[in-house]
C-alpha positions as CSV (number, residue, x, y, z in Angstrom):
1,X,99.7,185.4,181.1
2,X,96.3,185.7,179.4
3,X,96.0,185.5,175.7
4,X,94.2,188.7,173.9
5,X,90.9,188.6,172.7
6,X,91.0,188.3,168.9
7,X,88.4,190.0,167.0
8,X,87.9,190.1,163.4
9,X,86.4,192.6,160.9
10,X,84.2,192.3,158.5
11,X,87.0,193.1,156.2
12,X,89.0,190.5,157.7
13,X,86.1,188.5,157.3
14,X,85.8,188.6,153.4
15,X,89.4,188.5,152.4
16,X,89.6,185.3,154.1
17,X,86.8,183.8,152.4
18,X,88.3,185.2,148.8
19,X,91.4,183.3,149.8
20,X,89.2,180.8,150.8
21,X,87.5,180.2,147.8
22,X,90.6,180.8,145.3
23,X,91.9,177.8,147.0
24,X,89.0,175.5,146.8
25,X,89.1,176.1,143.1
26,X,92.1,173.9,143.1
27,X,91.7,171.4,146.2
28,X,89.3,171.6,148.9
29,X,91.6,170.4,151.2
30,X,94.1,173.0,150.7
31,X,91.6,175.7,150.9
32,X,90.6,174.4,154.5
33,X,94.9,174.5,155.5
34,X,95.2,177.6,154.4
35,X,92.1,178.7,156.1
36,X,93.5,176.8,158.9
37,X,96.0,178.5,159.2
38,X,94.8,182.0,158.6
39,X,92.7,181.4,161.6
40,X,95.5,180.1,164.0
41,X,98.3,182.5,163.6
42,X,96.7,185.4,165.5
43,X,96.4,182.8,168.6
44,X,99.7,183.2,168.8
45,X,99.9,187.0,169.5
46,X,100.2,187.1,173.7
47,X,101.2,190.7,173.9
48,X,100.3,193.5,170.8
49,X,103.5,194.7,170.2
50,X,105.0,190.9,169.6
51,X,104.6,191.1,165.5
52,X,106.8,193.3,163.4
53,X,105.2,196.9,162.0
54,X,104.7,196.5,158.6
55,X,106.6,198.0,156.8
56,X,104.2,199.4,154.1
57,X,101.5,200.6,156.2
58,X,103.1,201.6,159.3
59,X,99.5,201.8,161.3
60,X,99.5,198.0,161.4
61,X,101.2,195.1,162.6
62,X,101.3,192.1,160.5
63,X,101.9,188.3,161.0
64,X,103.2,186.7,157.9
65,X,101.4,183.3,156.8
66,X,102.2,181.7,153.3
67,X,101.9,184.3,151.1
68,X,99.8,186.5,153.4
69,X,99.6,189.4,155.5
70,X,97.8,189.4,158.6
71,X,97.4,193.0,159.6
72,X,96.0,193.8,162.8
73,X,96.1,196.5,165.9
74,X,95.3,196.7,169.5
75,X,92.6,198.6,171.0
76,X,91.5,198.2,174.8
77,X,93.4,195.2,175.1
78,X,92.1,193.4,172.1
79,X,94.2,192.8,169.0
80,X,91.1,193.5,165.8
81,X,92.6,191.8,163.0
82,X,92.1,194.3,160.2
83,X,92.9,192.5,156.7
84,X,94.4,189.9,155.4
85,X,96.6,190.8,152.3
86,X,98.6,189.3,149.6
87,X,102.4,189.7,149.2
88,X,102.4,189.4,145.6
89,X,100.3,192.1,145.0
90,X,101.3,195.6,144.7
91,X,102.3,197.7,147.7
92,X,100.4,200.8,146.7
93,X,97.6,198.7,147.9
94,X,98.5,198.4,151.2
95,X,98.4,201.8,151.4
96,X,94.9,202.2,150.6
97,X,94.3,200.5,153.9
């Protein structure tokens, strides 16, 4: 089975680098594991429908790293990942989105 072709937004894009640099404010090395991380997890989506619909935003499906959303859709056989959120912060947020 081939693996989907991951594509990130722009959106995508910037939230990680937020998260990014929150992190390095504290340790460099744990920004770069959480980026790490980040990155990884959608390597792990092998068919589009594998991750839960969140349950705030019903458009998306999400993968849930640390204390992050990872919301994403397929399109023509590609999953786009679409923004990466925080769980702590309020839900109206989400829907925004």
């Amino acid at each position: 089975m081939d693996k989907l072709k991951i594509i990130w937004t722009n959106m995508a894009i910037l939230a990680l680098k937020d998260i990014y640099l929150f992190y390095k404010k504290k340790s460099i090395q744990g920004a770069e594991n959480v980026k790490k991380e980040i990155l990884n997890s959608p390597k792990t989506i092998y068919f589009a429908k594998q991750y839960q619909i969140d349950d705030i935003n019903p458009k998306y499906r999400r993968i849930v790293v640390r204390d992050y959303k990872i919301l994403y859709i397929e399109r023509k056989g590609a999953i786009f990942i679409m923004d990466i959120v925080c769980t702590k912060q309020s839900p109206d947020i989400l829907l925004e989105k």
